[in-house]
VOGU-33671 format. One record per residue (C-alpha): z, y, x; residue number from 1. Coordinates in steps of 0.5 Angstrom, whole numbers, plus 500, padded with zeros to 3 digits. Layout:
<atoms>
+-----+-----+-----+-------+
:  pz :  py :  px : vexpa :
+-----+-----+-----+-------+
:   Z :   Y :   X :   NUM :
...
+-----+-----+-----+-------+
</atoms>
This chain:
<atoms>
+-----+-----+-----+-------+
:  pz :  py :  px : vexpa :
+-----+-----+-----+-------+
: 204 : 285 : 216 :     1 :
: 200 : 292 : 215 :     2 :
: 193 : 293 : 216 :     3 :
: 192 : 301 : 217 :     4 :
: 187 : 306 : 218 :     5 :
: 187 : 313 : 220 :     6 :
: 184 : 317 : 224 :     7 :
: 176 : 320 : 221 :     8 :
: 169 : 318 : 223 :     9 :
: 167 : 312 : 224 :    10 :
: 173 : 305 : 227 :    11 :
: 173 : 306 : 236 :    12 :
: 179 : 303 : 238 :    13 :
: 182 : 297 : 232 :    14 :
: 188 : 292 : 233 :    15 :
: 188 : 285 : 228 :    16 :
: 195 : 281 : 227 :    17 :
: 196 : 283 : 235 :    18 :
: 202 : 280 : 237 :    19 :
: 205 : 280 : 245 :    20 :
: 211 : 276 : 247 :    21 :
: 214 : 276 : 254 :    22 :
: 218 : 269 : 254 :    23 :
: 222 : 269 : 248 :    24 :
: 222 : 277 : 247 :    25 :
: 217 : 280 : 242 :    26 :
: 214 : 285 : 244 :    27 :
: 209 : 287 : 238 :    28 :
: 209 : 283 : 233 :    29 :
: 203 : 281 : 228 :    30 :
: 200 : 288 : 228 :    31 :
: 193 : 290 : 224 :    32 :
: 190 : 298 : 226 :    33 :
: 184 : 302 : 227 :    34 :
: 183 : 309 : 229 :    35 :
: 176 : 313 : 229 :    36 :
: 175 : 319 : 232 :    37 :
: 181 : 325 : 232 :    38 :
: 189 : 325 : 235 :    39 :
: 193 : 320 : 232 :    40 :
: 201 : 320 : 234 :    41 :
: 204 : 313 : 235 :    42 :
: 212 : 313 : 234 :    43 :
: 218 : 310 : 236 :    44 :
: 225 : 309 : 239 :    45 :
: 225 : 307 : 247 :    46 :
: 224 : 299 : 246 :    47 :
: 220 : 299 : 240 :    48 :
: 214 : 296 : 243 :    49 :
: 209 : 303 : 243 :    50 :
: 207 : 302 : 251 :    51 :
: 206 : 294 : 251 :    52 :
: 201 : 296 : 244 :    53 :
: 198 : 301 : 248 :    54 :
: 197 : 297 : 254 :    55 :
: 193 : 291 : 250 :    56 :
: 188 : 297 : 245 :    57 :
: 187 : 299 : 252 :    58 :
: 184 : 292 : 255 :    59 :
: 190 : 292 : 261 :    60 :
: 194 : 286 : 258 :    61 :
: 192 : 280 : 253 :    62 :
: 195 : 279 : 247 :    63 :
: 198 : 273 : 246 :    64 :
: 194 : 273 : 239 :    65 :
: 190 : 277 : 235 :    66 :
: 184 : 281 : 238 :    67 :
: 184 : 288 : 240 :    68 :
: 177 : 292 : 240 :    69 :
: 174 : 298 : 242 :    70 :
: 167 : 301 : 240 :    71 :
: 167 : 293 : 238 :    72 :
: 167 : 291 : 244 :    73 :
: 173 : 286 : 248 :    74 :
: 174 : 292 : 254 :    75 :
: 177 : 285 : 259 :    76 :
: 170 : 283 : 257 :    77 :
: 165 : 288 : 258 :    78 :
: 169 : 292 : 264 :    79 :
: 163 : 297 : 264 :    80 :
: 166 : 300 : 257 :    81 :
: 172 : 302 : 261 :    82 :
: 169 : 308 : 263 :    83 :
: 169 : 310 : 256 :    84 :
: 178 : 309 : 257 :    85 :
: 182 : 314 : 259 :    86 :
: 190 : 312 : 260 :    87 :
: 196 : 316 : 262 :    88 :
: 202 : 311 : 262 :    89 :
: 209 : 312 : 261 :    90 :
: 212 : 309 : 268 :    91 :
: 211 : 313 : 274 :    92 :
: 207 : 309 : 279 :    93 :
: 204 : 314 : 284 :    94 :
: 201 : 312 : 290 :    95 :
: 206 : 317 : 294 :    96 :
: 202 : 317 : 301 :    97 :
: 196 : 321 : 297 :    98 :
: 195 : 327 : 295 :    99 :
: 194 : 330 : 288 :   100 :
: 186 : 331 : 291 :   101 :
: 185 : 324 : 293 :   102 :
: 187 : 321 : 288 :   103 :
: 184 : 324 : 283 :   104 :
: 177 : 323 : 288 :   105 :
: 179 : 316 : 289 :   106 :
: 180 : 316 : 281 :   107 :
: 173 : 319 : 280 :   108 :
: 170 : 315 : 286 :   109 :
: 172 : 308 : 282 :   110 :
: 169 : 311 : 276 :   111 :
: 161 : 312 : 279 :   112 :
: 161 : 319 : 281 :   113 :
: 158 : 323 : 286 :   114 :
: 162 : 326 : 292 :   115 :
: 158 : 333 : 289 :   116 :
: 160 : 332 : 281 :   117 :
: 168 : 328 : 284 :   118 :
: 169 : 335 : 288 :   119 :
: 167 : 340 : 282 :   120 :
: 172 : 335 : 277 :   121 :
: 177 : 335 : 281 :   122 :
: 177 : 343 : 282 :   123 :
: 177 : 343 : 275 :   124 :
: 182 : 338 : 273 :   125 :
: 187 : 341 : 279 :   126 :
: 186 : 347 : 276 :   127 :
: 187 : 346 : 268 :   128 :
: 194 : 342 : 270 :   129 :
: 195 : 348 : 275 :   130 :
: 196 : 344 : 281 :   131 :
: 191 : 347 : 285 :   132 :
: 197 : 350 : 289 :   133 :
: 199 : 343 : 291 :   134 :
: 192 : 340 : 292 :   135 :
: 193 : 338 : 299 :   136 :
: 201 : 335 : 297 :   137 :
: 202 : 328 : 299 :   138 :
: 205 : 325 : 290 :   139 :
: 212 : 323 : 293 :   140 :
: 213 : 331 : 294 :   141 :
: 211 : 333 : 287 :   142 :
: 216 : 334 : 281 :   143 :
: 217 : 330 : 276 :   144 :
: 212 : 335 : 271 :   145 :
: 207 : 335 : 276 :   146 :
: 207 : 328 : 277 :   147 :
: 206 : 328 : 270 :   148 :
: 200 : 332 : 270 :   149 :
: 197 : 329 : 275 :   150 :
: 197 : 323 : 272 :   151 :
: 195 : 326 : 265 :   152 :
: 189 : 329 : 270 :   153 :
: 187 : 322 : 272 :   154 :
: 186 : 320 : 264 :   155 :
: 181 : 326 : 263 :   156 :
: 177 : 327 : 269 :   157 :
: 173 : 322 : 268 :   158 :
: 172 : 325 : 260 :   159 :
: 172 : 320 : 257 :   160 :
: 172 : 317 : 249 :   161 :
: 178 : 314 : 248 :   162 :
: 183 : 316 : 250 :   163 :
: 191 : 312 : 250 :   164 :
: 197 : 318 : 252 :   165 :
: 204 : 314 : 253 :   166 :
: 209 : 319 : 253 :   167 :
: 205 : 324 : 257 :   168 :
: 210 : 330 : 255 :   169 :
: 216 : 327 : 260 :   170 :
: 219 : 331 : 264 :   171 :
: 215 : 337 : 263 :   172 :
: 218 : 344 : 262 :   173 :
: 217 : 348 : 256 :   174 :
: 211 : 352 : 258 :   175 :
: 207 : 346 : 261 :   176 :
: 208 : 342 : 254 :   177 :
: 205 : 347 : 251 :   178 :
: 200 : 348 : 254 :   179 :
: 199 : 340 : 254 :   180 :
: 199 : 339 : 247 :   181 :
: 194 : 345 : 246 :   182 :
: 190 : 340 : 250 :   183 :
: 190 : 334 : 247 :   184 :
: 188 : 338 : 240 :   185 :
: 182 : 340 : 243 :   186 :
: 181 : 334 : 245 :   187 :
: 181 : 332 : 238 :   188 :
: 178 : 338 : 236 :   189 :
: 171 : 335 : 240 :   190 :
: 171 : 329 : 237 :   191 :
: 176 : 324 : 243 :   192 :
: 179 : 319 : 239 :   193 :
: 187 : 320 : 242 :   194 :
: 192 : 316 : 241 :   195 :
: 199 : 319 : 243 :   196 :
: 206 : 316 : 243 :   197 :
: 212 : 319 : 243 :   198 :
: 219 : 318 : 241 :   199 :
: 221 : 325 : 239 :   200 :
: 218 : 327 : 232 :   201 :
: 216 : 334 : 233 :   202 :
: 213 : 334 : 239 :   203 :
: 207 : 329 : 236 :   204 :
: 207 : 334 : 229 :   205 :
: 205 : 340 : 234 :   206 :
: 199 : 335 : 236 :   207 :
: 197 : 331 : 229 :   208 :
: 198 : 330 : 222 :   209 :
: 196 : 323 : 223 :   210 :
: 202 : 318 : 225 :   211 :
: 203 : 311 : 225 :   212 :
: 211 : 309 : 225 :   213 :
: 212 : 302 : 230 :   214 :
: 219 : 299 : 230 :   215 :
: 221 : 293 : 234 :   216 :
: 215 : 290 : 235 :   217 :
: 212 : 292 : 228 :   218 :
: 208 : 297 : 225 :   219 :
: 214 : 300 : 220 :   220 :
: 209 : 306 : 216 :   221 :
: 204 : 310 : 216 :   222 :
: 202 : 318 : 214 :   223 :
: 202 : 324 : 215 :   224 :
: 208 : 328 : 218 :   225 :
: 208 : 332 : 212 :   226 :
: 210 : 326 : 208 :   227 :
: 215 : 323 : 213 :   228 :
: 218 : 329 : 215 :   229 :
: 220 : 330 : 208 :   230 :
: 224 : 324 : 208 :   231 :
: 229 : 327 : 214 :   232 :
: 229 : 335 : 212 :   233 :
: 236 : 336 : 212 :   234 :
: 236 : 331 : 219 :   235 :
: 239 : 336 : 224 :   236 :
: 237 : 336 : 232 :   237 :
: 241 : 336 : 238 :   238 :
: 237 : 338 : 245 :   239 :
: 240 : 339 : 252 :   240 :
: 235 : 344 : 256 :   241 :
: 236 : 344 : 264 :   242 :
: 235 : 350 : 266 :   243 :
: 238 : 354 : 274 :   244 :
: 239 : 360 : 267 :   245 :
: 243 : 357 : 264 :   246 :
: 250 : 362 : 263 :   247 :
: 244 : 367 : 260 :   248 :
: 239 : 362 : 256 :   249 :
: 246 : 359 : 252 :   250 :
: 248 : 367 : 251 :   251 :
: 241 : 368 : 248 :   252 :
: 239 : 362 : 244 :   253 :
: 246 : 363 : 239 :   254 :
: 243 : 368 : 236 :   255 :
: 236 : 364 : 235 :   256 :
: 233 : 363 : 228 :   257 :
: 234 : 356 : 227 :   258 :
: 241 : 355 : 232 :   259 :
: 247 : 352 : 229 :   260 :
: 251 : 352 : 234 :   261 :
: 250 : 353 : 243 :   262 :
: 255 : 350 : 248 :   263 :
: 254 : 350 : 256 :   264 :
: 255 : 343 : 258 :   265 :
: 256 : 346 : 265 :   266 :
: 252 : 351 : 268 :   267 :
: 245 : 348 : 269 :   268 :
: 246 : 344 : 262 :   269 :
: 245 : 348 : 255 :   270 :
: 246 : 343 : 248 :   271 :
: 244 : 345 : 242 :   272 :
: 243 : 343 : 235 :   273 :
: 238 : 345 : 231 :   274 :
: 237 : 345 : 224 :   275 :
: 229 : 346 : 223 :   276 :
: 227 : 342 : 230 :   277 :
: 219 : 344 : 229 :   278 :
: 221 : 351 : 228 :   279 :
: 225 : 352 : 235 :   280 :
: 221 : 347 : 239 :   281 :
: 215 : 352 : 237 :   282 :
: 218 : 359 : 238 :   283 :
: 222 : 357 : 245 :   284 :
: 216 : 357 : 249 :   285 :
: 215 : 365 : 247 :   286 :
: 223 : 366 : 248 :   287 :
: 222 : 364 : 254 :   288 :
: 217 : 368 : 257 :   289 :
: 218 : 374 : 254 :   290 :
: 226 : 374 : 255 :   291 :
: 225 : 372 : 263 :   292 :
: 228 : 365 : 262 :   293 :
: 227 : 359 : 265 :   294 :
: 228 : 351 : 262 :   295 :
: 225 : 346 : 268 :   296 :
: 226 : 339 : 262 :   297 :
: 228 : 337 : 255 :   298 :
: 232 : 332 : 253 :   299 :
: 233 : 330 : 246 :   300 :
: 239 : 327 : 245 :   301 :
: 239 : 324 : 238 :   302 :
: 233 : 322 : 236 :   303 :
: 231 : 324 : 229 :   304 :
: 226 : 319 : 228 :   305 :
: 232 : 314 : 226 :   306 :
: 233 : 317 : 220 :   307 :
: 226 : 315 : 219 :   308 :
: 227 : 308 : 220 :   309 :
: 234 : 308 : 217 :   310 :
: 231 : 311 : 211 :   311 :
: 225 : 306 : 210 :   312 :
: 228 : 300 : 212 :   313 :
: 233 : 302 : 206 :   314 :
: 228 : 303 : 202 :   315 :
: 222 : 299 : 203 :   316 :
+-----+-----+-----+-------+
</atoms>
């Protein structure tokens, strides 16, 4: 078992030997943490636990044993203190008959808000995630990235202090992640206490230098980026981006810093493989933009954080 501390200021949100089994499969296994105030990344594969830890630090599921807390407090205890939680989950559970401004009023609503101070926070919300055009839409006609920014617009809105983040890049496009991950560091900024999960290693540099690795239902290490990254320096990166540019994107990304080698999958789908993954995830936005080229999503197709787990397992 680890114990670990991250995070500044005082403790806000603190696991002690939290373990979650479902039948015979062990979800999170004996499991010790506190956080304070600041971003702090959560890392790990798909599968190795980081949703059904967040679910228990955030008072939606019970742990099987161990004791969760945050601000001292049982949340399934004191349900008032979940005012002071906000939680953006992986899975994609909208209500599709509602309009993005229903939902977030109905959110507020629930949270105690005046119809004067629900209507100014939705108008604010709408417009930070740039919805507002789509206010009045039903949630079943959004994309993918809206749907996402609509559910990350539920989890602020109320402003609250703790706030659990489950992998809220998905599905965004690279100027929507850009503009999300400058949120969650003013976040931090302010003195939220924010935890993000991700299973791509760059993307939660881009937001914390505070990481806590998770692997098959245990915390694996701890550190900053700094410190883990240099174990995977020489680990390079392959990424397909989907774009309706996709001929133009491949012809201007070959020449790109950072780029060893560009292939059109077919003629939506560019693959590329990069030897600085931090560098290229930071300078693809600004290419994009001042290039007039389009990338609707994402994908990471080798996940350098198994290098990291590869590494530690090895050598720990």
């Amino acid at each position: 078992m680890t114990d670990v501390k991250v995070g500044r200021d005082q403790v806000r949100i603190s696991a002690d030997k939290v373990g979650k089994w479902f039948g015979e499969v062990i979800a999170v296994n004996n499991c010790s943490l506190s956080v304070g105030a600041g971003v702090v990344g959560l890392l790990g594969a798909n599968g190795a636990g980081k949703s059904t830890l967040f679910k228990m630090l955030a008072g939606l599921i019970e742990p099987s044993h161990g004791r969760v807390m945050v601000h001292d407090r049982r949340l399934r205890d004191e349900v008032g203190w979940f005012r002071q939680v906000g939680f953006c989950p992986e899975s994609d559970a909208l209500p599709e008959w509602m309009t993005g401004q229903e939902f977030l009023s109905l959110s507020l609503r629930l949270m105690g808000f005046g119809k004067a101070e629900v209507d100014q926070r939705v108008k604010y919300w709408l417009a930070r995630f740039e919805l507002s055009d789509a206010a009045g839409r039903r949630l079943g006609g959004y994309s993918k990235g809206m749907r996402q920014k609509v559910k990350l617009a539920q989890a602020l809105a109320h402003d609250p202090e703790v706030i659990f983040l489950d992998e809220p890049l998905n599905g965004m496009d690279p100027v929507s992640r850009k503009h999300t991950i400058d949120l969650v560091r003013e976040l931090g900024v302010s003195g939220r206490t924010v935890l993000v999960s991700s299973h791509i290693l760059p993307e939660v540099e881009s937001m914390t230098s505070d990481i806590i690795l998770i692997d098959r239902g245990k915390v694996l290490a701890e550190g900053s980026v700094t410190e883990i990254r240099d174990k995977i320096s020489d680990h390079p990166t392959t990424v397909a981006l989907v774009s309706d540019t996709a001929r133009e994107l491949a012809g201007f990304l070959i020449s790109r810093p950072h780029v060893v080698s560009v292939e059109l999958e077919d003629e939506t789908r560019v693959v590329v493989r990069t030897d600085h993954a931090m560098d290229f995830y930071r300078a693809l936005p600004q290419w994009i933009l001042e290039n007039n080229l389009t990338v609707e999503e994402i994908i990471t197709l080798d996940d350098s954080l198994e290098a990291v787990f590869q590494y530690l397992t090895e050598n720990g």
